[in-house]
LORO-927759 format. One record per residue: x, y, z of N, C-alpha, C in turn. Coordinates in steps of 0.2 Angstrom, whole numbers, padded with zeros to 4 digits, always signed. Example, Ala and Ser with C-alpha at 12.3 -4.5 7.8 and 13.67 -1.06 7.14 Angstrom:
+0066-0028+0039+0062-0022+0039+0066-0016+0039/+0064-0011+0035+0068-0005+0036+0064+0000+0039/
This chain:
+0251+0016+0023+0248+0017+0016+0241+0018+0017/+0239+0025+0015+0231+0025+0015+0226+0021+0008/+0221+0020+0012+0216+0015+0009+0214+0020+0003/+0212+0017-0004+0209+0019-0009+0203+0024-0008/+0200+0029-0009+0194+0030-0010+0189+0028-0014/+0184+0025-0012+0178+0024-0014+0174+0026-0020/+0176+0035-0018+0172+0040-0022+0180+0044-0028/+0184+0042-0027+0191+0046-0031+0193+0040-0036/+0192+0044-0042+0191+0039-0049+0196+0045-0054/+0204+0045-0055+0204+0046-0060+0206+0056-0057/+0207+0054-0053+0209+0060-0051+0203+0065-0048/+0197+0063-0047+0193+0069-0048+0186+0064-0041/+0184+0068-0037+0181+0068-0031+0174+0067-0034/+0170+0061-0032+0163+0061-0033+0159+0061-0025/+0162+0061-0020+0160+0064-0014+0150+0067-0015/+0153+0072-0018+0146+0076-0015+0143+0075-0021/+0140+0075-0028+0137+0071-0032+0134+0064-0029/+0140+0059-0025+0136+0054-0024+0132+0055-0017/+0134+0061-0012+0129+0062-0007+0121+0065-0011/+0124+0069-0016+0117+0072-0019+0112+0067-0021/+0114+0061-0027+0110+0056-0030+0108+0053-0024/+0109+0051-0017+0110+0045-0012+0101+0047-0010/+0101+0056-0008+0096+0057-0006+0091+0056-0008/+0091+0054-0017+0086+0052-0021+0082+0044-0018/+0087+0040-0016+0085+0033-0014+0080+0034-0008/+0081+0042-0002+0075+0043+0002+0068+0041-0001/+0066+0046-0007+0059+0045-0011+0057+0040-0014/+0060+0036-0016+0057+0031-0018+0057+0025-0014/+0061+0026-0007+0059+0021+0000+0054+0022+0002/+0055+0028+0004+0047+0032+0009+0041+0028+0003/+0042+0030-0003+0033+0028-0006+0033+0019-0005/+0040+0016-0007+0038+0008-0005+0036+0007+0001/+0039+0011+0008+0038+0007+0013+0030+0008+0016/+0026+0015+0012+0021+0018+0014+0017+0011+0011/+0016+0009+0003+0012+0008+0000+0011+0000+0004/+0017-0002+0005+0017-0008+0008+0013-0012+0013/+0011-0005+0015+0006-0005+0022-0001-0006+0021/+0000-0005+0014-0008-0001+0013-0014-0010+0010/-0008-0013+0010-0014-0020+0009-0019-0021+0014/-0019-0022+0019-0022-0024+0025-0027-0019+0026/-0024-0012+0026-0030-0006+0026-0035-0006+0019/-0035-0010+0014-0039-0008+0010-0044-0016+0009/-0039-0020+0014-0042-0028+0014-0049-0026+0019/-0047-0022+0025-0053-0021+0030-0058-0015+0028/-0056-0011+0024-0060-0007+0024-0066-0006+0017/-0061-0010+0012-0065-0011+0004-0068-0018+0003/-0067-0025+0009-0067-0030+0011-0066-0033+0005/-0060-0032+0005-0057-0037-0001-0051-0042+0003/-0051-0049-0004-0047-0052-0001-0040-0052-0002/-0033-0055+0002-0027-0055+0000-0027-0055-0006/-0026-0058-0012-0025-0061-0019-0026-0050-0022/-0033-0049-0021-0036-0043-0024-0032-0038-0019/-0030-0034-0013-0025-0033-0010-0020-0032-0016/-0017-0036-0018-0009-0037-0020-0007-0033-0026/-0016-0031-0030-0015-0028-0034-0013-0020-0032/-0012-0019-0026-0007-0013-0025-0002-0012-0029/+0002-0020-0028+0007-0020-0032+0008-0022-0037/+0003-0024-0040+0003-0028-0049+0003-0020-0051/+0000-0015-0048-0001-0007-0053+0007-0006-0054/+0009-0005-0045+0016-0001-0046+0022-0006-0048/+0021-0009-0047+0028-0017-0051+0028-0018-0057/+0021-0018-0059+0019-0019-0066+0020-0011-0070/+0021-0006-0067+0022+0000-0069+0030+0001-0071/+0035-0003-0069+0040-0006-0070+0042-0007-0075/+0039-0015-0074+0040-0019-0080+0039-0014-0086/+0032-0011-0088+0031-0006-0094+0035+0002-0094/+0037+0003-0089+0042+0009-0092+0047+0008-0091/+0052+0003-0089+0060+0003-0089+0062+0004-0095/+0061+0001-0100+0063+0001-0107+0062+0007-0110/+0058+0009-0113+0057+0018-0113+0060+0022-0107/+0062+0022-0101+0064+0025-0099+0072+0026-0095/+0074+0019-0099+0081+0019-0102+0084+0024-0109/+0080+0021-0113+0081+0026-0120+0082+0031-0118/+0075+0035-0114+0075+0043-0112+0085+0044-0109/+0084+0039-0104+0093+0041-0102+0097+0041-0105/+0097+0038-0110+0102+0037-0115+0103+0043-0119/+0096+0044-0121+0099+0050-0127+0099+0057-0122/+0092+0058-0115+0098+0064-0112+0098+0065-0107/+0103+0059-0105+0107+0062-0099+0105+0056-0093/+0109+0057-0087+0105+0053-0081+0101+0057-0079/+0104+0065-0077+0102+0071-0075+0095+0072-0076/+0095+0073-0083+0087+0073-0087+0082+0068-0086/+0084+0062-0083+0079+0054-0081+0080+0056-0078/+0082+0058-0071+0081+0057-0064+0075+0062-0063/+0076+0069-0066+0071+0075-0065+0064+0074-0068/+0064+0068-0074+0057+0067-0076+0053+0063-0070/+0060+0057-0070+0055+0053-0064+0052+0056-0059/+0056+0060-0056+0055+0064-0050+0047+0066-0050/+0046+0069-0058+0040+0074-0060+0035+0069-0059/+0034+0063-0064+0031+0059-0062+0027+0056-0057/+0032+0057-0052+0030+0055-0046+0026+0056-0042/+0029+0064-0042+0026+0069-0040+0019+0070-0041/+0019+0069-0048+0011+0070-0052+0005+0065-0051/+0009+0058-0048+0005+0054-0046+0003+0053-0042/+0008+0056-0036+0005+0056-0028-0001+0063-0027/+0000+0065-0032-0005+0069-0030-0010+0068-0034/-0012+0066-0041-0016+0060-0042-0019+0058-0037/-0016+0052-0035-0018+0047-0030-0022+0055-0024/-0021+0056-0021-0022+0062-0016-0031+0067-0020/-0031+0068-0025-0035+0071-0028-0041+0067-0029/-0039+0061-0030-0046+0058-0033-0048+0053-0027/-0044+0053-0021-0048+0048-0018-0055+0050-0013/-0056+0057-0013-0064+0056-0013-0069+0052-0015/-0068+0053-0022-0071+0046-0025-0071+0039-0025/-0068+0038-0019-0066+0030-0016-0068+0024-0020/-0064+0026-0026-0064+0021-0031-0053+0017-0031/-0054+0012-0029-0048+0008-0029-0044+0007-0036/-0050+0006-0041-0047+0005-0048-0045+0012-0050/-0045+0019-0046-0043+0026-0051-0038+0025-0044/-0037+0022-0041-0031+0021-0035-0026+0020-0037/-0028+0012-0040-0021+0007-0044-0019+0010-0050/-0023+0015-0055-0021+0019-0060-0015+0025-0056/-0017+0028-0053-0012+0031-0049-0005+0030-0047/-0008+0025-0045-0001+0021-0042+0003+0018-0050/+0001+0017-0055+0003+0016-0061+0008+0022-0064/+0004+0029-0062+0010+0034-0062+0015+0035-0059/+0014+0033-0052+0019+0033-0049+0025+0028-0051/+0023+0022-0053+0029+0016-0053+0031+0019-0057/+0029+0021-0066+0032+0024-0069+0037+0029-0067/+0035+0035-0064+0042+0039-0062+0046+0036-0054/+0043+0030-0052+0049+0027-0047+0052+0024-0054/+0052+0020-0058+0057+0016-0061+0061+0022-0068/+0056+0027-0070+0062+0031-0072+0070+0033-0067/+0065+0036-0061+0072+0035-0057+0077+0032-0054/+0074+0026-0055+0078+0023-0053+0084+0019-0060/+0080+0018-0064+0084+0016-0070+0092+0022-0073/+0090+0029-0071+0097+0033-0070+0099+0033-0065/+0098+0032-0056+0100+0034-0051+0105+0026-0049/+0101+0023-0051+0106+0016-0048+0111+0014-0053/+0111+0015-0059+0120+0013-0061+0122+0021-0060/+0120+0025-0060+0126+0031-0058+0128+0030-0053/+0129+0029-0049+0129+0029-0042+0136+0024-0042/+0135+0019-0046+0142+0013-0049+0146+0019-0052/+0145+0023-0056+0151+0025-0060+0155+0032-0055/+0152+0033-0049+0156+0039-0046+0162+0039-0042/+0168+0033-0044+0170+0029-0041+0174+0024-0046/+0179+0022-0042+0183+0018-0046+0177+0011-0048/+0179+0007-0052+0174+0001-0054+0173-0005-0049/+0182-0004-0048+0179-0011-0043+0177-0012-0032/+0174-0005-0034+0171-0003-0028+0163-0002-0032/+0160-0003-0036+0155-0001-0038+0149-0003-0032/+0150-0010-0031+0145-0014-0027+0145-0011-0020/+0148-0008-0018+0151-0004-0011+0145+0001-0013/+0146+0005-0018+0144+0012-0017+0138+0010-0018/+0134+0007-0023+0124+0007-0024+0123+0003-0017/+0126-0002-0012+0125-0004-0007+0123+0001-0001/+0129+0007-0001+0127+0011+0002+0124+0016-0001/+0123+0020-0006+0116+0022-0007+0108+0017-0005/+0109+0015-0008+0105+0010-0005+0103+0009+0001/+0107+0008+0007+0105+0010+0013+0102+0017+0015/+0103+0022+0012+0098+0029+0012+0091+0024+0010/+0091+0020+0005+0085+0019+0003+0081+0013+0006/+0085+0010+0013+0082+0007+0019+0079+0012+0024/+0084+0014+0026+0080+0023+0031+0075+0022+0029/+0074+0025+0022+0067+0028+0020+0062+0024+0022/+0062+0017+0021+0056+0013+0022+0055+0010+0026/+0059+0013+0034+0059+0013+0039+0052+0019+0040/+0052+0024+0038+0047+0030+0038+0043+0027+0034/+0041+0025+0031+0036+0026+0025+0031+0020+0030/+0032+0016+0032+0025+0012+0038+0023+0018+0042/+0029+0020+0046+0025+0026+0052+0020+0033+0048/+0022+0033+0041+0018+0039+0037+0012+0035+0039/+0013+0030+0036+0003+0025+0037+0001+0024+0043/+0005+0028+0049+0001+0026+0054-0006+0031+0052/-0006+0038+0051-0008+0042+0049-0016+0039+0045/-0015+0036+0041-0020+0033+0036-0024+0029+0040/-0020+0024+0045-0025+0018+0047-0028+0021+0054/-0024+0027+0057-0028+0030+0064-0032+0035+0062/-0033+0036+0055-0040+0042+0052-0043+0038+0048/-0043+0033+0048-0047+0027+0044-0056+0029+0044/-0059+0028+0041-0068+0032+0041-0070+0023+0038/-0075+0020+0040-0081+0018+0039-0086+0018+0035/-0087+0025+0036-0093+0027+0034-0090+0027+0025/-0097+0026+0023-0098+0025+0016-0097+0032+0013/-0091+0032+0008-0090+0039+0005-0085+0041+0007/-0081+0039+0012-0076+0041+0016-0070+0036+0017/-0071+0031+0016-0067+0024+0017-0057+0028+0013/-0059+0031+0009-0051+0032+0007-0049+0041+0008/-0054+0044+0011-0051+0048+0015-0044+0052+0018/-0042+0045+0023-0038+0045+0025-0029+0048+0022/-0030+0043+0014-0024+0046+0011-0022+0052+0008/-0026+0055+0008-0026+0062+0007-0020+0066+0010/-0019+0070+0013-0014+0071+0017-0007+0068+0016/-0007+0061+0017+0001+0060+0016+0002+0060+0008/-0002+0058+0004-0002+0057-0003+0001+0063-0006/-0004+0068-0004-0001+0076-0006+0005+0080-0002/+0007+0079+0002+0014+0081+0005+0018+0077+0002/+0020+0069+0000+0023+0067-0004+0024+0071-0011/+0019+0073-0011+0019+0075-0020+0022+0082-0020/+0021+0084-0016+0022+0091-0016+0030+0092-0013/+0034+0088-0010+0039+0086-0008+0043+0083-0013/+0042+0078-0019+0043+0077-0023+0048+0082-0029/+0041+0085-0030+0040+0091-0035+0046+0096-0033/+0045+0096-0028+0051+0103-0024+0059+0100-0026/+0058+0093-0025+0067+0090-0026+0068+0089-0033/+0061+0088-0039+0064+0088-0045+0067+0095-0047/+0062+0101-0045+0064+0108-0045+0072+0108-0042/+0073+0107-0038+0083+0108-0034+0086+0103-0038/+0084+0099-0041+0089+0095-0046+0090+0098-0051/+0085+0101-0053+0087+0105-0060+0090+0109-0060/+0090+0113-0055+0096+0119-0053+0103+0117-0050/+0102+0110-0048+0110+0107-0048+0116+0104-0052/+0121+0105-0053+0126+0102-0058+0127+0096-0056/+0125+0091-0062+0131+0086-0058+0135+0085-0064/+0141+0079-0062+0145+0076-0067+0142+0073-0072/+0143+0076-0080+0140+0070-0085+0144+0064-0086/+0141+0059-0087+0145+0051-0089+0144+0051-0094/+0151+0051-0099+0146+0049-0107+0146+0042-0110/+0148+0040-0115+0148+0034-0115+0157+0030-0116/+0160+0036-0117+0167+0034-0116+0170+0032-0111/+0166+0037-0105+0164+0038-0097+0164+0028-0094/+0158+0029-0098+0156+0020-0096+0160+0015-0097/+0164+0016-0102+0168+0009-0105+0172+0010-0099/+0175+0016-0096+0176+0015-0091+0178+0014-0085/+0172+0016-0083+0165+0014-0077+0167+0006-0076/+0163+0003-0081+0162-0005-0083+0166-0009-0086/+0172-0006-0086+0176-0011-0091+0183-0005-0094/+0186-0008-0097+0192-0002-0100+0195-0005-0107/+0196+0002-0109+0197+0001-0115+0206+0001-0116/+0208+0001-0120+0216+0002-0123+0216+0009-0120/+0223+0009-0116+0224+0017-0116+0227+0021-0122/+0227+0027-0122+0231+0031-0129+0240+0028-0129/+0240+0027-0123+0248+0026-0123+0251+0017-0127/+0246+0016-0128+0247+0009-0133+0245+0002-0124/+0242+0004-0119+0243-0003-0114+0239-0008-0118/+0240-0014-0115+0239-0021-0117+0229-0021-0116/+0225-0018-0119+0218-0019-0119+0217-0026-0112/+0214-0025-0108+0212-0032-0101+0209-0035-0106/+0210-0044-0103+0207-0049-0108+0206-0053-0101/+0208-0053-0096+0203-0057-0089+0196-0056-0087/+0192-0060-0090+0187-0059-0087+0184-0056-0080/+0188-0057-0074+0188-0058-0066+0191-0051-0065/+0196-0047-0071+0197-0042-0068+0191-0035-0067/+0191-0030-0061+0188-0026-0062+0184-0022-0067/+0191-0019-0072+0191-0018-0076+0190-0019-0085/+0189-0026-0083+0186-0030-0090+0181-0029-0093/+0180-0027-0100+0174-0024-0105+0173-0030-0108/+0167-0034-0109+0164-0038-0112+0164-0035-0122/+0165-0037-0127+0163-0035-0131+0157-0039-0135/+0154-0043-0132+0149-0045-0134+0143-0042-0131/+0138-0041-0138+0131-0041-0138+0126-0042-0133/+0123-0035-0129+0119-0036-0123+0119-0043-0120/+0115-0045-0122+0109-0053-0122+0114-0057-0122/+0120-0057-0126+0126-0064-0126+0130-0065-0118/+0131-0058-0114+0132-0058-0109+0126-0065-0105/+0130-0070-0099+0127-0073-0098+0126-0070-0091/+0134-0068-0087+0132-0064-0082+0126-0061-0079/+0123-0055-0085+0120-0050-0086+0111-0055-0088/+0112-0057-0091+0105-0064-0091+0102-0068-0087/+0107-0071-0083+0105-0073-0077+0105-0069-0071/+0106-0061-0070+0107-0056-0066+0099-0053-0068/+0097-0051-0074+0091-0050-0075+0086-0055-0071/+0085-0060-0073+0082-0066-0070+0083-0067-0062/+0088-0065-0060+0090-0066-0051+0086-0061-0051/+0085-0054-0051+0085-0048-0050+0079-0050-0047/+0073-0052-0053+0064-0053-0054+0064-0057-0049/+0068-0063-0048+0066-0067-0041+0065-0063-0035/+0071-0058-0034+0072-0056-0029+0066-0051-0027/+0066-0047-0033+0060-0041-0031+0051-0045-0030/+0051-0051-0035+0046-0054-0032+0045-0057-0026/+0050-0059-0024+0052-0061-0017+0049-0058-0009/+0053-0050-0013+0053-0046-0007+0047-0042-0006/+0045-0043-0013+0039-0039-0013+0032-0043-0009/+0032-0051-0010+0028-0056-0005+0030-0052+0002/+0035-0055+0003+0038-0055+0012+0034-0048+0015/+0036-0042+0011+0035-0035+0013+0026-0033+0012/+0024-0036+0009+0018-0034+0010+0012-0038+0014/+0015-0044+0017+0009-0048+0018+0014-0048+0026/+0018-0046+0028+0019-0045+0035+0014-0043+0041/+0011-0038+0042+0007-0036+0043+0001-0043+0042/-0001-0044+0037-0005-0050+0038-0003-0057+0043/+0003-0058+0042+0006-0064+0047+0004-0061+0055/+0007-0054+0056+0007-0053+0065+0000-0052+0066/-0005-0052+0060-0010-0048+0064-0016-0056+0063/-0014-0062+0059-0019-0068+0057-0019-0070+0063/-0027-0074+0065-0029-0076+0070-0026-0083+0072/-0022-0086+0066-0021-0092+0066-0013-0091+0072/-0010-0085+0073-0006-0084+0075-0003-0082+0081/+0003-0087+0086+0002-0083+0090+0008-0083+0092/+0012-0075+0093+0008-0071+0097+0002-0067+0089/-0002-0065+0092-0007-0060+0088-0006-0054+0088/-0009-0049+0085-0010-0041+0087-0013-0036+0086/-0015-0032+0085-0022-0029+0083-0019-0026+0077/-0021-0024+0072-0021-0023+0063-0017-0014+0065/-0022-0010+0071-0020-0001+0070-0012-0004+0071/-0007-0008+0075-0002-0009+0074+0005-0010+0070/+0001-0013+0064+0003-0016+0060+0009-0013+0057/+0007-0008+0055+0015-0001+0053+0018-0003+0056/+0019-0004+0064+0026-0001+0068+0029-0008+0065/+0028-0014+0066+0029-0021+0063+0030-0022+0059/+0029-0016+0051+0033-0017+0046+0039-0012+0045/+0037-0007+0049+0043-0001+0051+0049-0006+0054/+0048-0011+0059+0054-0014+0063+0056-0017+0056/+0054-0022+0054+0059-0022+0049+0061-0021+0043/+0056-0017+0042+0061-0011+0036+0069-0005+0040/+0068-0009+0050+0075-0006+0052+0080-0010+0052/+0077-0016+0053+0084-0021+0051+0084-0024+0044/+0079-0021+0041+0084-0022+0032+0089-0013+0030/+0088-0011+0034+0092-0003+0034+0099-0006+0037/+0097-0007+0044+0105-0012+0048+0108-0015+0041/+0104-0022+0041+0108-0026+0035+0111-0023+0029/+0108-0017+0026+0111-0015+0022+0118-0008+0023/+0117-0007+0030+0124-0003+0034+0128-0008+0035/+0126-0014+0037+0133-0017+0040+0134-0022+0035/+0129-0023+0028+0134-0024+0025+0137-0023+0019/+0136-0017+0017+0142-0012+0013+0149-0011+0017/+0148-0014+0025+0153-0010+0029+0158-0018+0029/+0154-0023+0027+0157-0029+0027+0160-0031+0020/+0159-0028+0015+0161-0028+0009+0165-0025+0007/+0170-0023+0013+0177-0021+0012+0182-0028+0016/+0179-0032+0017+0183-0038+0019+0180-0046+0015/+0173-0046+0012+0171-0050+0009+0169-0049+0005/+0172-0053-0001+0165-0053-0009+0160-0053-0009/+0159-0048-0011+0150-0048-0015+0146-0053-0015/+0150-0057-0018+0146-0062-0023+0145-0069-0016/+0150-0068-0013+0150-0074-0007+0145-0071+0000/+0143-0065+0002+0142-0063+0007+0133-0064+0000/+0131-0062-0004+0124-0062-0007+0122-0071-0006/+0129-0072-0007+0127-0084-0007+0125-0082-0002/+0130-0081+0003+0125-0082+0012+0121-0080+0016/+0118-0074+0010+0112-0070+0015+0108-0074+0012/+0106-0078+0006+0102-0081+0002+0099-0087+0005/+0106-0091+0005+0104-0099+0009+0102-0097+0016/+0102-0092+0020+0101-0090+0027+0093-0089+0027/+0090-0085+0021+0083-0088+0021+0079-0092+0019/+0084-0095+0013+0080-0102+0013+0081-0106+0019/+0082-0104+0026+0084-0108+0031+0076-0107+0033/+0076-0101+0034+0072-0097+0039+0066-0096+0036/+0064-0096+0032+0056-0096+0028+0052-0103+0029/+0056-0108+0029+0052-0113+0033+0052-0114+0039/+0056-0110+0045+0053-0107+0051+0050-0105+0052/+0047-0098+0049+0042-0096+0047+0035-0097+0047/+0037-0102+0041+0030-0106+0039+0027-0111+0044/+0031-0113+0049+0031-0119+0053+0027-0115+0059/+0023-0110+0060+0020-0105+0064+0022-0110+0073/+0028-0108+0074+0032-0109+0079+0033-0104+0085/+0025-0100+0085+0026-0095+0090+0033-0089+0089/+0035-0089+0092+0041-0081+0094+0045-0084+0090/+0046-0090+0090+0053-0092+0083+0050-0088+0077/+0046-0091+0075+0043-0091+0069+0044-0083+0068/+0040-0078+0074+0041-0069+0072+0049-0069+0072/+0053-0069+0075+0058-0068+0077+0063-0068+0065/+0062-0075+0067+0065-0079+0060+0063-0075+0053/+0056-0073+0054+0053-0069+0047+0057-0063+0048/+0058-0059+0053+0062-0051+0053+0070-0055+0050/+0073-0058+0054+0079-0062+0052+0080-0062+0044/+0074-0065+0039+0073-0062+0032+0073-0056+0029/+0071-0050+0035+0071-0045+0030+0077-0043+0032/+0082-0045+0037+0090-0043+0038+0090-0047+0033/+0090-0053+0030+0097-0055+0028+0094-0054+0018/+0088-0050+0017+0086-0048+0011+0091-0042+0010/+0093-0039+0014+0096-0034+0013+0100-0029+0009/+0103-0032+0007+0110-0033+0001+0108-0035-0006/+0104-0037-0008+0100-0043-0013+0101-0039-0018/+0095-0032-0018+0094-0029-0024+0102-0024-0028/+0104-0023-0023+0110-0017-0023+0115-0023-0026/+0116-0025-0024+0121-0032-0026+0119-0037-0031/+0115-0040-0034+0114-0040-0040+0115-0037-0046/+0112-0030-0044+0111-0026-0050+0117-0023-0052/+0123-0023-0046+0130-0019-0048+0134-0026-0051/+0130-0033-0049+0136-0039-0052+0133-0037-0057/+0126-0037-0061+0126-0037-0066+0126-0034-0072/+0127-0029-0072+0131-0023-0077+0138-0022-0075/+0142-0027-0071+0150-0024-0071+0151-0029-0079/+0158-0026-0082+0160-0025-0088+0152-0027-0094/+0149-0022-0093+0144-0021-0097+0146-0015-0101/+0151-0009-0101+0155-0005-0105+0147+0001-0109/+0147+0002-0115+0142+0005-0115+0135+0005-0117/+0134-0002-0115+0129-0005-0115+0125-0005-0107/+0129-0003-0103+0126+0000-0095+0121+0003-0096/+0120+0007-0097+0112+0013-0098+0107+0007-0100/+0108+0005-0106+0103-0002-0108+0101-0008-0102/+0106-0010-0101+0106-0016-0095+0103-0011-0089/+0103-0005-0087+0102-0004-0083+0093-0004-0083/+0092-0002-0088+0084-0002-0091+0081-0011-0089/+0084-0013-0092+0081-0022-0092+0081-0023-0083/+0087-0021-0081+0086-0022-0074+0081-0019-0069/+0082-0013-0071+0075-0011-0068+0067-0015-0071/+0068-0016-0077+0063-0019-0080+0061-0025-0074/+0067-0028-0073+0066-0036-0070+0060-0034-0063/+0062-0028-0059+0056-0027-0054+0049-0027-0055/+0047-0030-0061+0038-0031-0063+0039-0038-0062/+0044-0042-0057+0043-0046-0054+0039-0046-0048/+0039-0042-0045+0035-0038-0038+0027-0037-0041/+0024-0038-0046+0019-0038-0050+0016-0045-0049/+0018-0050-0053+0017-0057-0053+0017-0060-0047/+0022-0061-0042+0021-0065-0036+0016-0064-0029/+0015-0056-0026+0009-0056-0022+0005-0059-0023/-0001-0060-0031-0005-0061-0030-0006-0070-0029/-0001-0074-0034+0000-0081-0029+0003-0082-0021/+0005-0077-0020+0006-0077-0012+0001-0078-0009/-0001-0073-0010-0010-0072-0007-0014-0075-0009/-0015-0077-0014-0018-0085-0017-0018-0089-0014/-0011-0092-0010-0008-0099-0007-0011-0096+0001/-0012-0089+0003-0013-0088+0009-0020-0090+0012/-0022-0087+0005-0030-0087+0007-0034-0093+0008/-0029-0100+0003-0032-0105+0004-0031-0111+0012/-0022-0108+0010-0021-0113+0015-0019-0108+0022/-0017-0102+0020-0017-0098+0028-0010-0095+0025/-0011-0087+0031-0005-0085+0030+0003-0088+0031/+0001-0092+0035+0010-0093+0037+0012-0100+0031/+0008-0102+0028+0010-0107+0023+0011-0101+0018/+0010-0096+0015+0012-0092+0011+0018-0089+0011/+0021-0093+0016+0029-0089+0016+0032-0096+0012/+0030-0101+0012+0034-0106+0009+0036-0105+0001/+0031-0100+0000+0030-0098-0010+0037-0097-0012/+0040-0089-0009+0045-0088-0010+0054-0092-0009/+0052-0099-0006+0060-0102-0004+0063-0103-0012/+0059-0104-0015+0063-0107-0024+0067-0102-0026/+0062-0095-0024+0065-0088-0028+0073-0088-0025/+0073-0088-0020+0079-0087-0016+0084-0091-0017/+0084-0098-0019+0087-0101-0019+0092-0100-0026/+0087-0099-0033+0089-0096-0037+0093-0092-0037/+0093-0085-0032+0098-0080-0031+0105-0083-0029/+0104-0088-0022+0112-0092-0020+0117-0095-0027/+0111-0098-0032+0114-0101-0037+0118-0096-0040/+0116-0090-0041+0118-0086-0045+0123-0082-0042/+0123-0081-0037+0131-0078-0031+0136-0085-0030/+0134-0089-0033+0138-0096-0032+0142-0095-0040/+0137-0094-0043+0141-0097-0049+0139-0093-0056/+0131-0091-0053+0128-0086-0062+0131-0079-0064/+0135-0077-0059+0138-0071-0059+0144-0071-0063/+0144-0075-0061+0154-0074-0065+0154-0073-0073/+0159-0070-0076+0158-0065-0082+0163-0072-0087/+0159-0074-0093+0162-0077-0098+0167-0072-0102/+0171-0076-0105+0174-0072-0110+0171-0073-0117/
């Protein structure tokens, strides 16, 4: 007997739609795994400290936080299709922003920049990541945004070697220090803008919201069946009120830990390989290939384990990569020589799974309140705003490798919630 499809819901092949959407999760990897890099290179060259650094990402996280909600509504009233092409535009308009005005090596019209952009990353993402759940039967949803998903590790496997670029054309010289990003800024943008233009000439499938209820949950068929009333089953619709959901409460809240989380780990990397207190040491022009490596084994982690979520629970396979960091962050922090490197990359495999898994636990049987929830969940990544700068706060005081111990709480929170916060009340 052949295995169910993935992508065949109801008779009808979402195959090539979800290959379509999947390419989207490329652009918004490439610009996280570039920007990510970029702390160090503006710490040596604008001599600023870690803490001020991080406002890289208080711009773009906190760009988040402020357009998910507005940029849910937008999806709501037209369309995924139509979100996705705004973001797109967005994005595009920033990266070349960013690109235009950095002759003026001003950091604060840098961080305005990067404010557009987050804006049209988190438009796009607030349509591309529950669609991605609905091209497909329901109770594979967590299969499918995991493997999109993993397109969107690739990407931020490239996005450090783009900054090799910026940090090997680095200038000194006064008037020139932001030079360098020109170039990649403006191919981004311009790359962008070409793919909103091909999506708008593309058809995809509309979801509407009758679509949803059974996407996320099932209603009564016409033919009189028994409406589902088990919580546990795939197809069970919650009919209670966004917010009464506790599933979906405590999955917002996991979500913020996580993306603050990952958001510390991934940008102060580069400062752990390259800190003198550290050994082995490295020299900073490196620093990319080292956040590259593991943006490959968070790519790995998220291939094998979509591949593994055909033999194990979501929800159990998330408890485990959880409590595996909470193992490993105070190896880290313990500056243990080659354990210590070794054990940090180990974090970014076993982060893997985190965001894509979450965010599909936490809108199933959401019905058509999904577009909404999907907003607040994107919202929850203006957790990546608030954490760097205490990371970098704890680093500067006490050192980078004590900076890893900040995030073990956040993590722990996630295990509690693949243990137990997940589960859908009636």
């Amino acid at each position: 007997m052949s295995k169910k499809s993935i992508f065949i819901k109801d008779g009808v092949n979402y195959t090539m739609p979800f290959m379509a959407i999947s390419t989207l999760f490329l652009t918004w990897g490439i610009a996280h795994g570039l920007l990510d890099t970029l702390d160090k290179n503006f710490q040596e060259l604008l001599h600023l400290k870690k803490w001020q650094s991080s406002f890289i990402q208080v711009s773009l996280y906190g760009a988040y936080f402020c357009t998910a909600i507005p940029a849910g509504l937008y999806t709501k009233k037209y369309g995924y299709k139509k979100g996705i092409i705004f973001g797109l535009s967005l994005f595009g308009i920033g990266a070349l922003l960013a690109a235009g005005t950095a002759p003026l090596q001003s950091f604060v019209l840098f961080l305005f920049c990067l404010l557009v952009i987050g804006a049209g990353l988190a438009t796009l993402e607030t349509g591309a990541n529950p669609y991605t759940t609905k091209l497909g039967p329901p109770e594979s949803a967590e299969r499918r945004i995991n493997i999109a998903q993993s397109f969107n590790g690739f990407a931020w496997v490239v996005g450090p070697l783009i900054a090799l670029s910026i940090y090997g054309n680095r200038s000194h010289v006064e008037g020139e220090k932001m030079i360098s990003i020109i170039l990649p800024f403006a191919i981004i943008g311009l790359s962008v803008l070409a793919i909103a233009f091909l999506f708008s000439r593309l058809k995809l499938p509309k979801i509407d919201e009758e679509d949803l209820v059974h996407a996320h949950g099932a209603a009564p068929t016409p033919g009189g069946d028994m409406e589902i009333t088990d919580p546990s089953h795939p197809a069970y619709i919650s009919k209670k009120p966004l917010w009464k959901n506790r599933h979906f409460k405590l999955g917002v809240a996991s979500q913020a830990c996580y993306v603050a989380a990952q958001t510390g780990v991934f940008s102060y990397l580069i400062n752990f390989v390259t800190d003198h207190d550290m050994h082995p040491r490295f020299d900073v022009q490196y620093g990319p290939y080292f956040l590259s490596l593991g943006f490959f084994l968070f790519m790995m982690g998220r291939f094998s384990g979509s591949a593994l979520m055909r033999y194990f629970k979501p929800p159990r396979m998330l408890a485990f990569y959880a409590l595996m960091i909470c193992v490993l962050l105070p190896i880290v922090s313990l500056k243990l020589g080659w354990v210590s490197f070794v054990a940090l990359y180990g974090v970014f495999f076993f982060m893997s799974i985190m965001f894509p898994t979450i965010f599909a636990l936490a809108i199933r049987s959401l019905g058509t309140h999904t577009k909404q929830g999907a907003s607040f969940l994107v919202m929850s990544v203006g957790g990546g705003a608030v954490f760097p700068p205490i990371m970098g706060y704890v680093s500067d005081i006490y050192g980078m490798a004590a900076g890893f111990f900040v995030p073990i709480p956040l993590f722990a929170f996630i295990a509690y919630y693949a243990i137990e916060g997940y589960k859908i009340k009636a």
